[in-house]
N, C-alpha and C positions, 0 to 999 in steps of 0.2 A: 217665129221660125218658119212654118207652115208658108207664110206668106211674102218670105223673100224680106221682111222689112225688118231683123233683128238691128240689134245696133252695137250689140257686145262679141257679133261671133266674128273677128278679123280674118283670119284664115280664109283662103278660096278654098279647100277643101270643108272649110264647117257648111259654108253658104251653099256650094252644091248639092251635099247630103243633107241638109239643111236638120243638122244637130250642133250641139255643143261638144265640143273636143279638149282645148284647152280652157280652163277658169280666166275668167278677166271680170277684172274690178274698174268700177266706176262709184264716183264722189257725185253728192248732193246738199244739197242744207234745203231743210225742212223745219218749219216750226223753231227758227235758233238753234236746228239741231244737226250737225253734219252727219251723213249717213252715206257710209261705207258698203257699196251691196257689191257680191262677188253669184257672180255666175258659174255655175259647176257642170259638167257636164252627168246628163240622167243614162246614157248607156253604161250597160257593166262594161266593158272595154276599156273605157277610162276613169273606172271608178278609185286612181290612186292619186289623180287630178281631186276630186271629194274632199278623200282622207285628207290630203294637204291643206286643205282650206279648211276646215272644219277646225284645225287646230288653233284657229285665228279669228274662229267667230263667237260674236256675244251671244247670237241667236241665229234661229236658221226659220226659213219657210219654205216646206219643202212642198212642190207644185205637180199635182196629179192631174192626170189626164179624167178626164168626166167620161170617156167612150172606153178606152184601157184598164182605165182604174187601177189598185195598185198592186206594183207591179215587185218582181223579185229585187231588184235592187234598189226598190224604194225602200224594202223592212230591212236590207242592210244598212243601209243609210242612217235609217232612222234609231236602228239601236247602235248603231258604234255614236250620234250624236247623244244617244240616252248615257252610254257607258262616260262619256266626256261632260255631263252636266250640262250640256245646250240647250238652252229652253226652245223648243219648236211649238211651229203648228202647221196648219195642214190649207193650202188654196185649192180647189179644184177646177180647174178651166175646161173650156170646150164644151160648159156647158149646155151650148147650144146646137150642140151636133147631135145629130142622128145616132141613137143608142147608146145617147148617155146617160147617166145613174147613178143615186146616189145609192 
């Protein structure tokens, strides 16, 4: 997003502000295995965009910032997918930015 090159965010206003707004889904096959991944939006603003997708996933991987780290609406996230039996785990990106940390 950072860099103008998403490929999930349609909307002219996501690409401007350069976040996620609306969820969109995209198909793959992997290993004989098709793989359904939906993009959700991480501002609380849109976080009823989340909820609706959460209800349709086997798993989630929820993606923090390595300079932000995590953030308030990541620990809602993460327990309404605890309260629904979603098996998560945690990416951390930007790890190569200035003041990031584990």
């Amino acid at each position: 997003i950072d860099e103008g090159t998403t490929t999930m965010d349609y909307m002219k206003q996501e690409r401007e502000r350069g976040i996620t707004i609306r969820s969109a889904a995209i198909s793959f096959n992997w290993n004989k295995c098709q793989i359904n991944l939906i993009d959700t939006p991480g501002h609380v603003d849109f976080s009823g965009e989340v909820a609706r997708s959460l209800r349709v996933l086997d798993g989630a991987v929820t993606i923090l910032d390595g300079v932000k780290g995590v953030e308030a609406q990541t620990l809602k996230v993460w327990e309404l997918a605890t309260k629904r039996n979603i098996p998560k785990l945690c990416f951390i990106n930007k790890m190569d930015r200035i003041g990031s940390s584990l």
